[in-house]
C-alpha positions in Angstrom: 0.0 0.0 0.0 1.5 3.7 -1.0 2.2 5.1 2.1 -0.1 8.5 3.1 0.8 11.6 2.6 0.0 14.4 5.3 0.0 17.5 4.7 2.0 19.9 7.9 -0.2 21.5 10.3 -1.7 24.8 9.8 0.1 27.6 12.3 -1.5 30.4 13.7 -1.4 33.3 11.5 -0.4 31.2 8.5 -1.4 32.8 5.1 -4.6 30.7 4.0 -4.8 31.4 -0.4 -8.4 31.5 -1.2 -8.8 29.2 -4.7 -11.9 29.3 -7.1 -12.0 26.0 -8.6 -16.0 26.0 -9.8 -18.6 28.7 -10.1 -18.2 32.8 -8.9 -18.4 33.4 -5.3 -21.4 35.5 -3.9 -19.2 38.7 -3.5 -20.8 40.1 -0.2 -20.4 35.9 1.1 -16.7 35.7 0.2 -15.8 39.3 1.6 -17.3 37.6 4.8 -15.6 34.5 4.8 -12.3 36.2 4.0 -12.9 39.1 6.6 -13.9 36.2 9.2 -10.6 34.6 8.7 -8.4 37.4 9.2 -10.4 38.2 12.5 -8.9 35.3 13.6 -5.4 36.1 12.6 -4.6 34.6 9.1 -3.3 36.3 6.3 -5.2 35.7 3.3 -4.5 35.5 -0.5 -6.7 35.6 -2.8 -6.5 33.9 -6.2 -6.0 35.8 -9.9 -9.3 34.7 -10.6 -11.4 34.2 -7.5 -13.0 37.6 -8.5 -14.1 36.7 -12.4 -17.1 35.8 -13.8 -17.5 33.8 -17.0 -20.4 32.2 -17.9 -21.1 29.6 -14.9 -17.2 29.6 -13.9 -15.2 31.9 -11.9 -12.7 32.2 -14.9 -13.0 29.8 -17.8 -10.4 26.2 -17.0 -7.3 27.7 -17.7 -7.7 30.7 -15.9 -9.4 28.9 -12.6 -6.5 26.3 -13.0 -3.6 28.8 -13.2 -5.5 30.9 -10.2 -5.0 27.4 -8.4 -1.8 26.6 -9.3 -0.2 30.2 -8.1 -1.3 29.8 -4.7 0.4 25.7 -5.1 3.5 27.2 -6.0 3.4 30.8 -3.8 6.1 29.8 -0.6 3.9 32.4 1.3 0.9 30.3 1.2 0.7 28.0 4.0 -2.9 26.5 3.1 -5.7 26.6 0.2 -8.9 27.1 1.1 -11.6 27.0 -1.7 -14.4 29.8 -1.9 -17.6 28.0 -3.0 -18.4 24.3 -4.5 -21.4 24.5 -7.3 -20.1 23.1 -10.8 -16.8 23.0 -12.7 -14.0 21.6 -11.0 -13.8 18.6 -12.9 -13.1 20.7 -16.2 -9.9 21.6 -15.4 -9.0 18.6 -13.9 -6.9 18.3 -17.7 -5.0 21.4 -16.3 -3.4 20.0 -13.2 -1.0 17.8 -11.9 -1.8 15.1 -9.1 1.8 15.3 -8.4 2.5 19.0 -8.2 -0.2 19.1 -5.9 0.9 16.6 -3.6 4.5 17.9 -3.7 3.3 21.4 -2.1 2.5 19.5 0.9 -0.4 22.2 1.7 -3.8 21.7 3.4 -6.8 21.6 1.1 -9.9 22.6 3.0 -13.0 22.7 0.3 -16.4 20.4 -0.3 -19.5 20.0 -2.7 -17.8 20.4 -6.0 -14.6 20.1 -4.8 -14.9 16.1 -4.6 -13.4 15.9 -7.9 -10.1 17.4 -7.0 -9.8 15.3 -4.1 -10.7 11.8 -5.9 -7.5 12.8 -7.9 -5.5 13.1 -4.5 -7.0 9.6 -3.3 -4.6 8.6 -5.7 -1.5 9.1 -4.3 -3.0 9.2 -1.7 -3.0 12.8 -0.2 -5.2 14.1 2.6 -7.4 16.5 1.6 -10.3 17.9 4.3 -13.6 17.9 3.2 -15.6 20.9 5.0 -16.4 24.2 5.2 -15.7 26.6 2.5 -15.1 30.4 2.8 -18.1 32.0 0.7 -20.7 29.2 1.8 -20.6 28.4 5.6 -17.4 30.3 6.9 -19.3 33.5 5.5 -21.7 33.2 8.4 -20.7 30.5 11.0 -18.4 30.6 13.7 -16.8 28.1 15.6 -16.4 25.6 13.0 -14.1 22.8 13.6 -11.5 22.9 11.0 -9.0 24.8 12.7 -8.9 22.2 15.3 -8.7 19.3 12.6 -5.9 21.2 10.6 -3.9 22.3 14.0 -3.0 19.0 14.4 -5.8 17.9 16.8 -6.8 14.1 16.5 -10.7 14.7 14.5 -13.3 13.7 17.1 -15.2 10.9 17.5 -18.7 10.9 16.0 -21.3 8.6 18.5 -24.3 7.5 16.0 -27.2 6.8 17.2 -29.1 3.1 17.0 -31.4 4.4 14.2 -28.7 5.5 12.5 -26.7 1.8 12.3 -28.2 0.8 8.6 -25.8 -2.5 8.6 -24.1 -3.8 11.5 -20.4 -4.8 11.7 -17.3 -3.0 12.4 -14.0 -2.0 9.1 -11.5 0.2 8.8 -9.4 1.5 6.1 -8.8 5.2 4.6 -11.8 7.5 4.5 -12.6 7.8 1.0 -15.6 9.8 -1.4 -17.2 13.2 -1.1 -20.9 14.2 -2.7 -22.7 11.6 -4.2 -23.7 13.6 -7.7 -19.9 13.9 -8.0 -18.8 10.5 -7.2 -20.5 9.0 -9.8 -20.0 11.7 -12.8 -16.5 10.7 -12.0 -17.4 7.1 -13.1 -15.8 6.1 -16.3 -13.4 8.7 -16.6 -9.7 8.7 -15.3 -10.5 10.5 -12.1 -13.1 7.8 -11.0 -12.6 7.2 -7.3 -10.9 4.1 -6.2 -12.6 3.4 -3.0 -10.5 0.1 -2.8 -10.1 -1.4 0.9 -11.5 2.2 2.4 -14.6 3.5 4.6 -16.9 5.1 1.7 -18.6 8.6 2.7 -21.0 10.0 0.4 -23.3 13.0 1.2 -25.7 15.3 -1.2 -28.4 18.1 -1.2 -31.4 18.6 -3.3 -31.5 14.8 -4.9 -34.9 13.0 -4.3 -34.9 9.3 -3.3 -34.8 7.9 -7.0 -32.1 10.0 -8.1 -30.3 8.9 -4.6 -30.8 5.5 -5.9 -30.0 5.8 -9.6 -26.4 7.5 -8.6 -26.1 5.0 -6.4 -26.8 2.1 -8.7 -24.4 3.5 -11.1 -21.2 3.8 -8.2 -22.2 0.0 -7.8 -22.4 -1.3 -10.9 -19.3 0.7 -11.7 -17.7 -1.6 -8.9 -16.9 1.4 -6.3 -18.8 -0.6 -3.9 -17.1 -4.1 -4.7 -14.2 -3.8 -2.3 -15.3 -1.1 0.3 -14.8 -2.2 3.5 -17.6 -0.1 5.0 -20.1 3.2 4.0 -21.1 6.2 6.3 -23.6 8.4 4.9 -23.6 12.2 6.1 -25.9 14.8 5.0 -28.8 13.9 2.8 -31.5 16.7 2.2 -34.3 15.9 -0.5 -35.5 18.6 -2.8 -39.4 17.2 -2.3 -40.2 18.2 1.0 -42.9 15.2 1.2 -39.8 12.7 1.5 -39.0 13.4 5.1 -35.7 12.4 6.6 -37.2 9.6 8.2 -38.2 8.3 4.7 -35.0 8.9 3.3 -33.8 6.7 6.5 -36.4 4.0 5.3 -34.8 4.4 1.9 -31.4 3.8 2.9 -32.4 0.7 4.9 -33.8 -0.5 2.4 -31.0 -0.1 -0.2 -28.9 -1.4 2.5 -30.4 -3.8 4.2 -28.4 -7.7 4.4 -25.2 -6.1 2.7 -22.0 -7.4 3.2 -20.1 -4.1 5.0 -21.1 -2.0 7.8 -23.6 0.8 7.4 -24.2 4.3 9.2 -26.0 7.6 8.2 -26.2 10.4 10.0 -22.9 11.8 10.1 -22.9 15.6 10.6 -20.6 16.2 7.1 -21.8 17.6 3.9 -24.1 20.4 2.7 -25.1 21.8 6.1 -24.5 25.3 8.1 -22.1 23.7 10.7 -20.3 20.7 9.2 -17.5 18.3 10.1 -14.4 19.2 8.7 -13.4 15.0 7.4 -9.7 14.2 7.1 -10.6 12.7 3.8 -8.1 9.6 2.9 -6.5 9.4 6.4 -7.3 5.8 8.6 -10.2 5.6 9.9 -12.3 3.1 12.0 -16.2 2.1 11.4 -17.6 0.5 14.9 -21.3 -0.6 14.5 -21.2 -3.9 16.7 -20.4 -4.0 20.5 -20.9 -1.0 22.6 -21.6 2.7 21.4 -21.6 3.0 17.5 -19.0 5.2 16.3 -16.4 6.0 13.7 -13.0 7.1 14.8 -9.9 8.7 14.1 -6.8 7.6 15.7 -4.4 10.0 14.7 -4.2 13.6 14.0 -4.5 13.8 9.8 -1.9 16.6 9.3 2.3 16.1 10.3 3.8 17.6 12.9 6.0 19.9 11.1 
């Protein structure tokens, strides 16, 4: 197995660069985000492009790629954060380098849309951070948790509750996946993910039940779910406000139910005002048999130095 590469920990008053990978940031939301980080002492840079507007893209692929890039190669950046998830990432996917990204060593903190940048890094494999970004929820939350997770603290455990245990059993392996819509556009092309021996988490927003089940069908018959060693679902939040949360819950038991890995939803991560920041192909561990279920972290995803 290729051994894991950590990124170092983020210092106080580090310089955070601010990338634009996808669509335009809400102006007003990203002078917030931005403004909230430097309240709490970080330096921020902002990509060539995180300000321009083309079409449905802040900056068509070269431009959004070469925004991204300077802030890789810029020795003053100690971190890149990305502004807003929506669409486009995986256009200028063509435009990068797995390598070059893995050789700057620096924290990626981003979600959403941002999944397709991070299958790329499962690759190597690289630990990216799936979380909050800074036009979306940094904009207007405080107290998040990712400077915790990317100080070097060891992520907490999450305790699930017994409605949320969908299969029993207990895996572990690197924490693999991102949002569901993205996961399986990936499918068939070179950046598909390889969830291979890893815990698969897959969140969305705005999919009803049988478009949950049709993307989900096509990760499976793809073979993403052929050698998982376990799934946790995080936040799931249907566009039809007559499927409930509780029939989602039915859903997913019943997609679930007699499989051969262990099963949990619930998990506070994904498209919600306050979520987990997930150390995203570090080890993790899946516990849904004997005492409390739970999935745990037992190390701090980031290096000491």
């Amino acid at each position: 197995m290729t051994a894991l590469i950590r990124p170092p920990r983020l210092k106080p008053g580090a310089t955070i660069g601010v990338a634009a990978l996808s669509g335009p940031p809400d102006p007003g939301r990203l002078d917030a985000g931005i403004s909230r980080l430097r309240s709490i002492g970080y330096r921020v840079v902002e990509a060539s492009n995180l300000r321009r507007v083309v079409g449905l893209f802040a900056g068509d692929d070269r431009e959004r790629a070469r925004g991204y890039r300077e802030l890789l190669h810029d020795p003053e950046v100690g971190a890149i954060f990305f502004a807003r998830g929506g669409y486009g990432a995986a256009r200028v996917l063509a435009h990068l380098d797995a390598g070059e990204i893995a050789s700057s060593r620096k924290p990626h903190l981003g979600g959403s849309d941002l999944t397709a940048l991070f299958s790329v890094l499962a690759r190597i494999p690289f630990v990216a951070f799936y979380g909050p970004m800074v036009a979306v929820e940094m904009a207007t939350e405080a107290g998040l948790d990712w400077q915790d997770v990317l100080a070097g603290a060891v992520p907490v455990e999450h305790r699930f509750e017994p409605g949320d245990v969908i299969a029993g059993g207990e895996a572990e392996g690197r924490l693999v996946g991102g949002c569901l819509t993205l996961l399986a556009s990936l499918c068939g092309t070179p950046e598909a993910l390889s969830a291979d021996g890893g815990l698969l988490f897959w969140e969305d927003i705005g999919e009803e039940i049988y478009r949950l089940d049709r993307l989900l069908t096509q990760l499976e018959r793809s073979g993403t779910f052929d050698r998982i060693q376990g799934m946790i679902v995080g936040s799931v939040v249907s566009r039809d406000r007559a499927e409930t949360p509780e029939r989602v819950r039915e859903y997913l038991r019943d997609r679930f139910r007699g499989c051969s890995f262990p099963v949990a939803a619930g998990l506070p991560a994904g498209h919600l005002p306050r979520p987990r920041t997930l150390p995203l192909h570090a080890p993790a561990r899946l516990v849904l048999n004997g005492g409390p279920p739970r999935l745990v972290f037992p190390a701090p995803a980031v290096a000491a130095a």
